[in-house]
C-alpha positions in Angstrom: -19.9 7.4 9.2 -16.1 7.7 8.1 -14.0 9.8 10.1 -11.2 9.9 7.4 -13.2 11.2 4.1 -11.1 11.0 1.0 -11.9 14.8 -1.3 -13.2 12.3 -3.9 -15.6 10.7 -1.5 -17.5 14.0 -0.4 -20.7 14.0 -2.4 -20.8 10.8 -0.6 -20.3 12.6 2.6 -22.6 14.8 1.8 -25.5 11.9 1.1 -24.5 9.9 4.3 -25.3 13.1 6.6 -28.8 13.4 4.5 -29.5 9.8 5.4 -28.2 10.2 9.3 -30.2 13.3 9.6 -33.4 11.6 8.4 -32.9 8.6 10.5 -32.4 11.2 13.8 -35.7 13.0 12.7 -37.6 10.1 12.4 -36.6 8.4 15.8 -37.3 11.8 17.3 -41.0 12.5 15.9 -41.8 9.2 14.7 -42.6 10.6 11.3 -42.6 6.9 8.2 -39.5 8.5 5.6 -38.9 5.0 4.9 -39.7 5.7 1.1 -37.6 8.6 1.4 -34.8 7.2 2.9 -34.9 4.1 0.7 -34.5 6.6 -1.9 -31.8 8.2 -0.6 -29.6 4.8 0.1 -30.2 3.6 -3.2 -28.7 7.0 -4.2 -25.9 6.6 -2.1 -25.3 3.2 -3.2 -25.4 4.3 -6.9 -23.0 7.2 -6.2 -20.3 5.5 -4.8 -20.6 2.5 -7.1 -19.6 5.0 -9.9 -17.5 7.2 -8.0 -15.4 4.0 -7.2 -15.4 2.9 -11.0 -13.7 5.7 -12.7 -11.0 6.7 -10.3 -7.7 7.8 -11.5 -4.3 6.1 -10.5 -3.3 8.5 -8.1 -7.2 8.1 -6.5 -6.3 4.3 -6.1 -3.1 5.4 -4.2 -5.1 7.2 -2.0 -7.6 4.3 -1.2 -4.3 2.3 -1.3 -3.6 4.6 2.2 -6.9 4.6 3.8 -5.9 4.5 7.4 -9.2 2.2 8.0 -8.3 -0.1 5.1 -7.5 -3.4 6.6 -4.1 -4.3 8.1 -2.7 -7.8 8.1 -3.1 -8.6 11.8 -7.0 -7.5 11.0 -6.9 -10.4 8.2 -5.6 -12.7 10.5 -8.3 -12.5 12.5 -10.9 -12.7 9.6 -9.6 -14.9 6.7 -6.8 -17.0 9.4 -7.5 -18.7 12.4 -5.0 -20.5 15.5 -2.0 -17.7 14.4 1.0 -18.1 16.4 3.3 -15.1 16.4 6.9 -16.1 15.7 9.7 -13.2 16.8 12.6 -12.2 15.6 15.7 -12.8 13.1 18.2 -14.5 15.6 20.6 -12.1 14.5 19.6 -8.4 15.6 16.2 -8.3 16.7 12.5 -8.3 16.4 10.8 -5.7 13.9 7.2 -5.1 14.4 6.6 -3.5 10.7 7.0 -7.3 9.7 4.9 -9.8 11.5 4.9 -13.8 10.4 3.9 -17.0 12.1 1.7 -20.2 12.3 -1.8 -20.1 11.1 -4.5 -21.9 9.4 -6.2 -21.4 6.7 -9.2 -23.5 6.1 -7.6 -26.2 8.7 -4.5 -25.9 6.1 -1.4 -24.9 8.4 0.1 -21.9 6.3 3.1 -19.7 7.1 1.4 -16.3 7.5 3.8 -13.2 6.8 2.6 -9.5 6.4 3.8 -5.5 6.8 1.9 -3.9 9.0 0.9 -0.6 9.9 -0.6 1.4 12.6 -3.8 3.2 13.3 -2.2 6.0 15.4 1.2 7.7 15.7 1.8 5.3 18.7 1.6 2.3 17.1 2.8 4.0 13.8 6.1 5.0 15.5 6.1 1.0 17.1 5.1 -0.3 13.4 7.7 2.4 11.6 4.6 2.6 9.1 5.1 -0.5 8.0 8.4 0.2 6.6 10.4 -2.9 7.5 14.2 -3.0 8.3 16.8 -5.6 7.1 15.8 -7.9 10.5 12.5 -7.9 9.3 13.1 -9.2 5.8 15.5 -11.6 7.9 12.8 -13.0 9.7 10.5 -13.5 7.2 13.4 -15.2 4.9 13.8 -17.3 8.4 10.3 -17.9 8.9 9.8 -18.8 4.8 12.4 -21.7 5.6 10.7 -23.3 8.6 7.5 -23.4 6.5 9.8 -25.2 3.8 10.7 -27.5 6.1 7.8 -29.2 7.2 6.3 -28.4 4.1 4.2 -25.4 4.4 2.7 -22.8 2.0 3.8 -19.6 2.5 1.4 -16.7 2.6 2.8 -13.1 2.1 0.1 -9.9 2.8 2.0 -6.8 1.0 1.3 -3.3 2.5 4.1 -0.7 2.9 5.7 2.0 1.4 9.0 0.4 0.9 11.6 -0.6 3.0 13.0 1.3 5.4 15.8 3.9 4.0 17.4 4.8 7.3 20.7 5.1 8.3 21.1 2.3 10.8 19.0 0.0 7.8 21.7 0.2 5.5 24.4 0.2 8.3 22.9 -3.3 9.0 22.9 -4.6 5.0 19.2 -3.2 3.4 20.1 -3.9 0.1 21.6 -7.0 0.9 18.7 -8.3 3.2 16.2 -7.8 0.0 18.3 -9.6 -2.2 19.0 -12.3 -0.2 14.9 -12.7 0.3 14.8 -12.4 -3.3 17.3 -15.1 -4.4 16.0 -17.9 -1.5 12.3 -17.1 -2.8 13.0 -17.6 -6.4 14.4 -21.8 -5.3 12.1 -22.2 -1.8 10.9 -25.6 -2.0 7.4 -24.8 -1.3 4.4 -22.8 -2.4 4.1 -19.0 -2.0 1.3 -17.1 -3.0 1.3 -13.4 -2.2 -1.7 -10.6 -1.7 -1.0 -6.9 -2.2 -3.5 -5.7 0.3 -2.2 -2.0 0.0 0.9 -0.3 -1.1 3.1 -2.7 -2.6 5.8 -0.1 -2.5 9.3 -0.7 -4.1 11.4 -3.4 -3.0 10.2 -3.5 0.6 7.5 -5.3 -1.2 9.3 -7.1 -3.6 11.3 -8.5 -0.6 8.3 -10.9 0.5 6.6 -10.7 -2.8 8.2 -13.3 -5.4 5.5 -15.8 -5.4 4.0 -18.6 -7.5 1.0 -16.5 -7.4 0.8 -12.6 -6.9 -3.1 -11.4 -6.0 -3.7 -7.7 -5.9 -6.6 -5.9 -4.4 -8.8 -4.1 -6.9 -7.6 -0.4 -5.3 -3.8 -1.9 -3.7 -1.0 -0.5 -5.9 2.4 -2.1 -7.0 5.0 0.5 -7.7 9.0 1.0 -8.0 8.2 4.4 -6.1 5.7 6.4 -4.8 3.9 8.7 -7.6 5.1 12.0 -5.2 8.8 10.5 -5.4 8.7 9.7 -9.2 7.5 13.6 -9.5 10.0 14.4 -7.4 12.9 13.0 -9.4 11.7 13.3 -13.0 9.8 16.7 -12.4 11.4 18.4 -9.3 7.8 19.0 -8.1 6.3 16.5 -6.2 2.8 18.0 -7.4 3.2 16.6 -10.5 2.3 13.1 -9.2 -0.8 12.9 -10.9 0.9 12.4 -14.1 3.8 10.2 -12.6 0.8 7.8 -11.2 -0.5 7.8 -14.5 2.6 7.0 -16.1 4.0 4.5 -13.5 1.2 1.8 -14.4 1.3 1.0 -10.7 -2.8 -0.2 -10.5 -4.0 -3.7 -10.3 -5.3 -3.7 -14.1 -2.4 -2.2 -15.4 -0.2 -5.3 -14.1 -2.8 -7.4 -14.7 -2.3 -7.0 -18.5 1.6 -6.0 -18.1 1.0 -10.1 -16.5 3.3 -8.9 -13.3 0.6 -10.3 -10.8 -1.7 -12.8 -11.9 -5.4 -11.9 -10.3 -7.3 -9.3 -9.4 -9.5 -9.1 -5.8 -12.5 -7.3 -6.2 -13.2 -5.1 -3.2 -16.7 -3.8 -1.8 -18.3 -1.0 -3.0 -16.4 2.5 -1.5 -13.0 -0.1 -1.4 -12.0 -2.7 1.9 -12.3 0.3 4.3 -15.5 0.7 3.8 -16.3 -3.0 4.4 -13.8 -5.2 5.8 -15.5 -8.1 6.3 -16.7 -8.6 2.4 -12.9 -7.9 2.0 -11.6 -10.5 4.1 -14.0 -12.8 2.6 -13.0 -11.9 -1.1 -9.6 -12.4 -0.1 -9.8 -15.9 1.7 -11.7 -16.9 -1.3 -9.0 -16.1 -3.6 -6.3 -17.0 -1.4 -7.6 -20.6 -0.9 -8.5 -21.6 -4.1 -5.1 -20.2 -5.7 -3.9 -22.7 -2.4 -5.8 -25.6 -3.9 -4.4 -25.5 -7.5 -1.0 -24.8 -6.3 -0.9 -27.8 -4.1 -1.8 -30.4 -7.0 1.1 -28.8 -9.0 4.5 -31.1 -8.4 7.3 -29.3 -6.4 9.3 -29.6 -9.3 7.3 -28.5 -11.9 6.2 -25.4 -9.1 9.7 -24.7 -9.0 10.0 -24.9 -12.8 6.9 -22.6 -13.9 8.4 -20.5 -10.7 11.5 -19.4 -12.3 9.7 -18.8 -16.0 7.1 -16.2 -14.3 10.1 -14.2 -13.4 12.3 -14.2 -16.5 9.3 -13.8 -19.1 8.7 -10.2 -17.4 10.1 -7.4 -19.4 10.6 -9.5 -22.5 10.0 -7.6 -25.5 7.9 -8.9 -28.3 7.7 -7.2 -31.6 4.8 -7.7 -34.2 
C-alpha cells in the first residue's frame, strides 16, 4: 500500500484497506471471499483507471512529484544496463543533482544523462532536489561531447524543478552554463533524444533537453515555472495555481498539439509510481525505437531537421 497518498487518490485509499482487510480476515479464519475480493479489485482497478483520466493540470504536477515516481538512476537499472558513472566538469566540481555516463541500451552504447532526486532529506540535501548547478550542466555539456566523439547517441532523462537559483550558482555563470548547453546542443554532431520523466521545470530542463526527439511521460510536466510561482507573480497568491497550471499548458497533451515534444509515454494505471517496472518498460520501448529511426537518418540531414524543430516553435499562423 502507498505511504505517500495523493488527496485525489483517497477513495482509492479507501478501497485498498477494504481489500487488505479482507485478505487479513481470510488468512486468519480461512473463510473463501475470493468472489468478494475479485469484486472489490475490479472496483479498484476501475476507480483509479478513471480517477487517472480526468485529472486537472495541477493533479498531473502533483503526480509529476510523487516521491515514489521513478528517478533516473532507478531507470538505469531497469531500461539501461553496463552504466559507468562519469564525474565531474574538470572545472569546479562534481554535482550529484546531474548524473551522466556509459550505458547500453539494447547492446547500443548510449551516453546516459539525467537530474536526479532523492527519496529522503539526506540524499535530497546530497541531490539539491535535483536542482542542478552550473557544474552540472557543464558536465553534461562535457559528457554530450565525448558521446559525439565516438559517435554516440545521447540520452537525456528530465526531472527537476529548475536549475538551481542560488547565490554561489550564478556567482559561478548559471545563465551562462544553460546557454552554452543550449547553443552546443542545437549543432552536436550526434543524436539526442530526451524523456521528461517528471518535472521538466524551466531552463534547468531546457539545459539537457534540446533534442532531435523530446518524449514526455503521460503525467511529467514541461513548464517555464512552477504553477505556485506563476501564481505568485501574476496573482500575488500562490493559491491561485490551479488556474496558472491551467493556463501554463505545461501537460504532456497540451505540447503534444502545441508540437513542443513530439510523443507521448503512456504510464500504468495510478501513474509510474504505482508501477515502475511497466514504466521502465514503456519507456525503453519508446526510447529505442525513436533510437532506431534516428539512426537511419544522415547526420546532416539530423542536423538539418534539428535546427527547423526549434525555429518552427512559436510561429504564428493565421487562417
Amino acid at each position: 500500500m502507498a505511504t505517500h497518498t495523493l488527496d485525489f487518490e483517497r477513495p482509492l485509499l479507501e478501497l485498498e484497506r477494504q481489500i487488505e482487510e479482507m485478505k487479513r480476515v481470510a488468512s486468519d479464519t480461512a473463510v473463501d471471499v475470493s468472489k468478494e475480493l475479485t469484486a472489490l479489485e475490479r472496483k479498484l482497478a476501475e476507480l483509479r483507471e478513471e480517477i487517472y483520466k480526468s485529472l486537472t493540470p495541477m493533479q498531473r504536477v502533483q503526480v509529476a512529484r510523487h516521491p515514489k515516481r521513478p528517478y533516473t538512476l532507478d531507470y538505469v537499472n531497469t531500461v539501461f544496463t553496463d552504466f559507468v558513472e562519469l564525474h565531474g566538469d574538470r572545472l569546479f566540481r562534481d554535482d550529484p543533482a546531474l548524473v551522466g555516463g556509459w550505458a547500453r541500451l539494447d547492446g547500443m552504447t548510449v551516453m546516459l544523462i539525467g537530474h536526479q532526486k532523492g527519496r529522503d532529506t539526506k540524499e535530497n540535501l546530497y541531490r539539491n532536489f535535483g536542482m542542478a548547478h552550473p557544474e552540472g550542466y557543464r558536465k553534461a555539456l562535457r559528457l554530450m561531447h565525448l558521446a559525439e566523439k565516438f559517435g554516440a547517441p545521447v540520452i537525456t532523462l528530465v526531472d527537476t524543478p529548475g536549475a538551481y537559483p542560488g547565490l554561489g550558482a550564478e556567482e559561478r555563470g548559471q545563465a551562462e552554463a544553460i546557454a552554452r548547453n543550449l547553443v552546443d546542443m542545437a549543432t552536436l554532431r550526434t543524436p539526442i533524444i530526451t524523456a521528461v520523466i517528471g518535472e521538466g521545470g524551466s531552463g534547468g530542463a531546457l539545459a539537457v533537453g534540446l533534442a532531435d526527439r523530446v518524449l514526455m511521460f503521460e503525467n511529467s510536466v514541461y513548464s517555464v515555472i512552477s504553477p505556485e510561482g506563476c501564481a505568485a507573480i501574476l496573482w500575488k497568491d500562490a493559491s491561485q495555481r490551479e488556474r496558472a497550471a491551467e493556463a501554463l499548458k505545461i501537460t504532456a497533451d497540451d505540447l503534444l498539439e502545441l508540437s513542443v515534444i513530439d510523443e507521448i509515454i503512456p504510464e500504468p494505471p495510478g501513474g509510474a509510481h504505482a508501477d515502475p517496472e511497466a514504466a521502465a518498460q514503456a519507456l525503453g520501448e519508446a526510447l529505442r525505437r525513436q533510437l532506431r529511426q534516428l539512426r537511419k537518418t544522415k547526420l546532416e540531414k539530423l542536423l538539418k531537421r534539428r535546427e527547423e524543430k526549434y525555429l518552427s516553435m512559436g510561429a504564428l499562423s493565421e487562417k
